[in-house]
C-alpha positions as protocol buffer text, in pm:
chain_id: "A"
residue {
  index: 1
  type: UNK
  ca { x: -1118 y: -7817 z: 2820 }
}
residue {
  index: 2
  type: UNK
  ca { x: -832 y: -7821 z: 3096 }
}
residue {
  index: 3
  type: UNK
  ca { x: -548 y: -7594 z: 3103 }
}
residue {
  index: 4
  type: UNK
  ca { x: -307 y: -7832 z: 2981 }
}
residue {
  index: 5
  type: UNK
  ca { x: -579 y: -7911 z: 2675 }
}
residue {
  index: 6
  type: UNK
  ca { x: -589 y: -7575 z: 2570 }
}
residue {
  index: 7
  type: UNK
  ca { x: -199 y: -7512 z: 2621 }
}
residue {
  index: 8
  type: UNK
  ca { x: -146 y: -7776 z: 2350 }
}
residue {
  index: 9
  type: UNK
  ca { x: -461 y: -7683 z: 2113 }
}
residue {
  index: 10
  type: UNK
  ca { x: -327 y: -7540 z: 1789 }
}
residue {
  index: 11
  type: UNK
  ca { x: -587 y: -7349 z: 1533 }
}
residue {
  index: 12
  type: UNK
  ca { x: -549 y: -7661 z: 1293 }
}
residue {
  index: 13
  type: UNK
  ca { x: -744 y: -7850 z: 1519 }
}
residue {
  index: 14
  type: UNK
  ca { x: -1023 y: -7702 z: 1484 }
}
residue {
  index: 15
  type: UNK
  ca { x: -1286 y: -7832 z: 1258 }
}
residue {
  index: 16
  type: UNK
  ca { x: -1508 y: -7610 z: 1065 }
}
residue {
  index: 17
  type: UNK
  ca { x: -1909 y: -7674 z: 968 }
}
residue {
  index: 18
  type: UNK
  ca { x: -2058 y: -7464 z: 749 }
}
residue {
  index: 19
  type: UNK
  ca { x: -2455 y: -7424 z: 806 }
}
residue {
  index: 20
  type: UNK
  ca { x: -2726 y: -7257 z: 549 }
}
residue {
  index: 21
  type: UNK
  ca { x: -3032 y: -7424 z: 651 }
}
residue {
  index: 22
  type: UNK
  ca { x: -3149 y: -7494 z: 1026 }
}
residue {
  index: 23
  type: UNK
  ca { x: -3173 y: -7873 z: 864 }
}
residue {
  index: 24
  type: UNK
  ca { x: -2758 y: -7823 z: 851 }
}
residue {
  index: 25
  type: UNK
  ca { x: -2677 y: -7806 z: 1185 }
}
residue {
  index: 26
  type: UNK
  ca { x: -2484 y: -8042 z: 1363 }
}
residue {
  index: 27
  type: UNK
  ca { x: -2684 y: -8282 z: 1544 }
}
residue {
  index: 28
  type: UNK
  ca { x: -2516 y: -8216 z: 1865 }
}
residue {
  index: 29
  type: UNK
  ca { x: -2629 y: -7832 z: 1842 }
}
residue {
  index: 30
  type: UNK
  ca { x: -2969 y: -7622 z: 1807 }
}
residue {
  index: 31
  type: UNK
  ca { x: -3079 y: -7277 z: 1773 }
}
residue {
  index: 32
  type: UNK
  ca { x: -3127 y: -7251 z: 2115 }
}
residue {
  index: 33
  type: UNK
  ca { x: -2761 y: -7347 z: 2181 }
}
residue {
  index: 34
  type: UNK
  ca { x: -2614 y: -7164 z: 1905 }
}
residue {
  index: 35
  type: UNK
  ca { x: -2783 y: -6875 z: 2045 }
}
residue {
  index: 36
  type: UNK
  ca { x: -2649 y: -6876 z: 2406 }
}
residue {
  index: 37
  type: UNK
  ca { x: -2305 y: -6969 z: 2314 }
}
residue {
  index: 38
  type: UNK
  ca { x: -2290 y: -6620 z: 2092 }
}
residue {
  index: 39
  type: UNK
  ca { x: -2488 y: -6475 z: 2380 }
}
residue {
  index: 40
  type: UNK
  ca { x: -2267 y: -6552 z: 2665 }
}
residue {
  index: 41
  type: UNK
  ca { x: -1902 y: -6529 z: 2480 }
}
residue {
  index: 42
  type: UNK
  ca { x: -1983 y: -6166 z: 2296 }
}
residue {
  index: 43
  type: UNK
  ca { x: -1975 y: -6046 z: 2646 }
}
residue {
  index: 44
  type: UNK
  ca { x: -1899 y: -5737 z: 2695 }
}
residue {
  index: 45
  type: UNK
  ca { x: -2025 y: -5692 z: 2340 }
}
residue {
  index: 46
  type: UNK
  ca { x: -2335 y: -5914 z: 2320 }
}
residue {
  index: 47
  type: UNK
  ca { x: -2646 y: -5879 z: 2181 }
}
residue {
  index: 48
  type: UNK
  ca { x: -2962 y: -6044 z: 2398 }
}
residue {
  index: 49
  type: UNK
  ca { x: -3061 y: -6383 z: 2273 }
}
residue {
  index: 50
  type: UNK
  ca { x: -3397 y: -6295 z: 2078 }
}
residue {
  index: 51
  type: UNK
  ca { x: -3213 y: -6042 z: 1878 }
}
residue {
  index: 52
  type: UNK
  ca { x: -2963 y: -6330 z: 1840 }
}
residue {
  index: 53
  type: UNK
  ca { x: -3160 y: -6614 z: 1718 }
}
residue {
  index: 54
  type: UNK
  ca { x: -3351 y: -6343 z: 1458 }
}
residue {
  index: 55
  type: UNK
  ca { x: -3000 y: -6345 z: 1350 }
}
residue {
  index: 56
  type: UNK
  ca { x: -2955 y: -6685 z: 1277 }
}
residue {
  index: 57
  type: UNK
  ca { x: -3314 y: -6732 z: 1169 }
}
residue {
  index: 58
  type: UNK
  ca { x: -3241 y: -6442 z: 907 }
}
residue {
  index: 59
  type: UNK
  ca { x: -2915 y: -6636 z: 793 }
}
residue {
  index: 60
  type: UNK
  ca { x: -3046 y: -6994 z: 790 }
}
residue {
  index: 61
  type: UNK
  ca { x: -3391 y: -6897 z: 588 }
}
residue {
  index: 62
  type: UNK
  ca { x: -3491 y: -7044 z: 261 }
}
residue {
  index: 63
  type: UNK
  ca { x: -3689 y: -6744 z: 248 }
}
residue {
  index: 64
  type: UNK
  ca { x: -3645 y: -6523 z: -100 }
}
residue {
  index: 65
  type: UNK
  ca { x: -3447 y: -6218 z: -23 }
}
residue {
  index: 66
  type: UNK
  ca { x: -3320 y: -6349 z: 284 }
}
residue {
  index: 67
  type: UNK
  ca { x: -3017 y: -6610 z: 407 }
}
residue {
  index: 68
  type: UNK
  ca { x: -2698 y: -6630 z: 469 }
}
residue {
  index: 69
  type: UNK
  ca { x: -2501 y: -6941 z: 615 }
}
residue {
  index: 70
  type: UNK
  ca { x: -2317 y: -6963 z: 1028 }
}
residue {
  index: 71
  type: UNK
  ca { x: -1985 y: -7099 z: 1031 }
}
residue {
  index: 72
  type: UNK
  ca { x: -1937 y: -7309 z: 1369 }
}
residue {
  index: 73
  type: UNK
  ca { x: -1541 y: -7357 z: 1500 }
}
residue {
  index: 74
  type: UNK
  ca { x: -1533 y: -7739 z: 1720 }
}
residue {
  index: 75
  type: UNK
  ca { x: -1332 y: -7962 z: 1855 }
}
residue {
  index: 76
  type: UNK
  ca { x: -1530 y: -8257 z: 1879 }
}
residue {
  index: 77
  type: UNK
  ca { x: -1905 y: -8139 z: 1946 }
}
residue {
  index: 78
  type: UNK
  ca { x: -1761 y: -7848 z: 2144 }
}
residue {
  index: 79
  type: UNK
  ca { x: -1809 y: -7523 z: 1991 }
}
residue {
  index: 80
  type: UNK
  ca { x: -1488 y: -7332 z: 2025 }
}
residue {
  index: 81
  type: UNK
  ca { x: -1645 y: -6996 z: 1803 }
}
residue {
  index: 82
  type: UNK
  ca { x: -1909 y: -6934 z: 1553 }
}
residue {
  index: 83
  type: UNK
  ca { x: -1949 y: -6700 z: 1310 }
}
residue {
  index: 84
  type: UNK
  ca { x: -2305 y: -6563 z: 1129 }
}
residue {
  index: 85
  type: UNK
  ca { x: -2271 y: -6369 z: 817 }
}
residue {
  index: 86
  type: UNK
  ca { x: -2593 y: -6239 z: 648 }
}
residue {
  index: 87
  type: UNK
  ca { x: -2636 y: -6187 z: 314 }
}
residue {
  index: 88
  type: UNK
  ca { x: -2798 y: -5785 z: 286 }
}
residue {
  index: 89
  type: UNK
  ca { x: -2981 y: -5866 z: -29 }
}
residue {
  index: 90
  type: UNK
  ca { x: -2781 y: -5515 z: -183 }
}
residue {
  index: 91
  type: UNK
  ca { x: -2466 y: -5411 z: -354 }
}
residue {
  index: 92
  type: UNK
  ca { x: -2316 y: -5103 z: -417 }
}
residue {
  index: 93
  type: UNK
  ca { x: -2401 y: -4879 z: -135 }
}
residue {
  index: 94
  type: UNK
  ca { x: -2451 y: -5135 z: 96 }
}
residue {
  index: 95
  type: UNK
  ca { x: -2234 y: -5433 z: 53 }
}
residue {
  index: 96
  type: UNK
  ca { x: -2413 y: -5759 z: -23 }
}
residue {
  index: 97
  type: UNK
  ca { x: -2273 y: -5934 z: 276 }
}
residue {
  index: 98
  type: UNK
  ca { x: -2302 y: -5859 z: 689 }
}
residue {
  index: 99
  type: UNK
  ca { x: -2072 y: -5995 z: 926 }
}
residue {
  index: 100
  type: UNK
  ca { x: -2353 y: -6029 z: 1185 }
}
residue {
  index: 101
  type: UNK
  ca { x: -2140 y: -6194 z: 1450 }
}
residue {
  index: 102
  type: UNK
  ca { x: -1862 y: -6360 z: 1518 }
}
residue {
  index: 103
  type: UNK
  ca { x: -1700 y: -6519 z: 1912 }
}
residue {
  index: 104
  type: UNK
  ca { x: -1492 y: -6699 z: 1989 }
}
residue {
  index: 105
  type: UNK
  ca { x: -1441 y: -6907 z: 2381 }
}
residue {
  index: 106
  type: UNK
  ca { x: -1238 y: -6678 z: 2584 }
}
residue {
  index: 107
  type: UNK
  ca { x: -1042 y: -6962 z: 2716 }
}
residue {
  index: 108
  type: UNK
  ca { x: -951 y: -7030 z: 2345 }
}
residue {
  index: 109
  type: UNK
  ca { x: -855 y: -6665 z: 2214 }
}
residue {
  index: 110
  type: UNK
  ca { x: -520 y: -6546 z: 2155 }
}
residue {
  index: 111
  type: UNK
  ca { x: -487 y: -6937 z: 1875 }
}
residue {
  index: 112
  type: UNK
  ca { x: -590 y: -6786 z: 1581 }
}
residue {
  index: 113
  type: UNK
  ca { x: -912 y: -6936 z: 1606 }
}
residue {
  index: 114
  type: UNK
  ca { x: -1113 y: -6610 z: 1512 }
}
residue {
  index: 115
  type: UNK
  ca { x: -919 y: -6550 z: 1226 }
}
residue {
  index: 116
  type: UNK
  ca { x: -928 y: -6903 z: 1109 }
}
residue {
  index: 117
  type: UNK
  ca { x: -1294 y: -6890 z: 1121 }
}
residue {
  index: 118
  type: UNK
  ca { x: -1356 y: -6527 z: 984 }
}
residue {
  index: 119
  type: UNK
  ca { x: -1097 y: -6599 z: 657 }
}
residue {
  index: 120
  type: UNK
  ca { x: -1323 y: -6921 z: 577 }
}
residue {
  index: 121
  type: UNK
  ca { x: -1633 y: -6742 z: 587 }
}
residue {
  index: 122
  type: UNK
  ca { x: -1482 y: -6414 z: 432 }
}
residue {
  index: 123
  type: UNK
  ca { x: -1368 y: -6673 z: 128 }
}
residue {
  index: 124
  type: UNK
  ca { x: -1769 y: -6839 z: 90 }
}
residue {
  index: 125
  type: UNK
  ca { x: -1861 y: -6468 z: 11 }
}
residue {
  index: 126
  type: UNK
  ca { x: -1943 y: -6297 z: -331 }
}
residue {
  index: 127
  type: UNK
  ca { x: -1835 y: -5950 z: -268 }
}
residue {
  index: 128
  type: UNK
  ca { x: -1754 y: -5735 z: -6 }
}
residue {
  index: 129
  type: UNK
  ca { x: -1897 y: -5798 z: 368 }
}
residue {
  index: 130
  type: UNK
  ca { x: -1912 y: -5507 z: 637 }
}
residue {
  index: 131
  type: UNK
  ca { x: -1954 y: -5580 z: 995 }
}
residue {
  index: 132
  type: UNK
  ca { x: -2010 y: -5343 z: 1303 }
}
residue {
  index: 133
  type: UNK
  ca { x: -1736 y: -5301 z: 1586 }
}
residue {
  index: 134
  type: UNK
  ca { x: -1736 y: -5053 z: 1885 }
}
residue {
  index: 135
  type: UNK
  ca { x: -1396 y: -4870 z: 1876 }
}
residue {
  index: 136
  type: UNK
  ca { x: -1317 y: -4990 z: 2205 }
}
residue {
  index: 137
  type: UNK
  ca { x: -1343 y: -5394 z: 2112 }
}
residue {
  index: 138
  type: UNK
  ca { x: -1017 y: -5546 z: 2123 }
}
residue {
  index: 139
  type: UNK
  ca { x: -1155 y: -5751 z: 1802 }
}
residue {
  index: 140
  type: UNK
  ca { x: -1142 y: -5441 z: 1598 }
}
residue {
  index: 141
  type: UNK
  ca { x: -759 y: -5525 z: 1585 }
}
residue {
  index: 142
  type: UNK
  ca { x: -827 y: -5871 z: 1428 }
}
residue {
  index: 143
  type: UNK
  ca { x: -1049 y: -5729 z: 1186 }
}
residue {
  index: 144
  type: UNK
  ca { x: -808 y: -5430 z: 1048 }
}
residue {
  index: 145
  type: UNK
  ca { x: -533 y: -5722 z: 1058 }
}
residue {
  index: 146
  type: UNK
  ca { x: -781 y: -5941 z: 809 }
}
residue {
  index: 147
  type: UNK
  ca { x: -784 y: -5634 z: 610 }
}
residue {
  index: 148
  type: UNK
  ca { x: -1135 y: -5430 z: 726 }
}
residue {
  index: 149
  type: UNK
  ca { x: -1147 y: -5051 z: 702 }
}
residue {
  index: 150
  type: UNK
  ca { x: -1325 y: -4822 z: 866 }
}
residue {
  index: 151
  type: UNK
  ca { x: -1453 y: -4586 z: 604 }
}
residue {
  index: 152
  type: UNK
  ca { x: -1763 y: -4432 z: 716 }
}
residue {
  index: 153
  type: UNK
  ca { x: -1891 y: -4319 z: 1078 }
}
residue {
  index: 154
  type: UNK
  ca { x: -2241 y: -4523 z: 1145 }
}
residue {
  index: 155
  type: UNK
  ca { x: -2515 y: -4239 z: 1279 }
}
residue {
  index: 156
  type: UNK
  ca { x: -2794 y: -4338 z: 1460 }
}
residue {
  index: 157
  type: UNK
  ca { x: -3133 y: -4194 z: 1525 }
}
residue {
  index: 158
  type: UNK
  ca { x: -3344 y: -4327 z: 1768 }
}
residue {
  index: 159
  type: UNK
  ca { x: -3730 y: -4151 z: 1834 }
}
């Protein structure tokens, strides 16, 4: 997309699929694909690809006690962000939904893209959803915006 494309892109033009089975997905993308776009535009924040696509694999199962769905942002068959909410198979203490991850194209941020895309999926959910942010992720503005709290510190022990 050319500078003078994405000066005159507005958030309504994006189009937005919403995938639950690997069946679902849009002909013009795969796993693979899916993968190294969240891959390469979580950066600083990314996760590496295999813990990725176990991510998506997780949230497109037909599996019992597993699934999910991926929203995908495009314009055209160019993915402008994507989205992968889990579904934690809980409720209660741990809410029944996890935003797993969600990018957007740098050359695209600052539209409203992210939110566009997060609201869509936020509405397809029964229940609450939590998601994961490091403090120092510009995103975690976004999110309080949408209306996430932070309410508990995560701990982790690692052996």
């Amino acid at each position: 997309m050319s500078q003078q494309e994405t000066s005159t892109f507005q958030a309504g033009d994006l189009e937005l699929s919403f995938v639950t089975t690997v069946d679902e997905l849009p002909a013009w993308i795969d796993m693979d694909g899916l993968a190294s776009f969240l891959h390469e535009k979580l950066k600083p924040y990314e996760d590496t690809i295999p813990d990725i696509k176990r991510g998506l694999e997780y949230a497109l199962s037909t599996e019992p006690g597993q699934g999910g769905f991926v929203t995908i942002g495009h314009l055209g068959q160019k993915i402008a962000g994507a989205l992968v909410m889990l579904k934690s198979g809980m409720s209660g203490y741990i809410p029944p939904n996890i935003l797993l991850f969600v990018a957007v194209d740098p050359d695209l941020r600052g539209m409203g893209l992210g939110r566009r895309i997060i609201t869509a999926s936020l509405s397809r959910c029964d229940g609450p959803v939590k998601l994961h942010v490091e403090y120092d992720n510009p995103a975690k503005r976004l999110y309080e915006r949408i209306g996430f709290t932070s309410k508990y510190a995560e701990m982790r022990y690692e052996p």
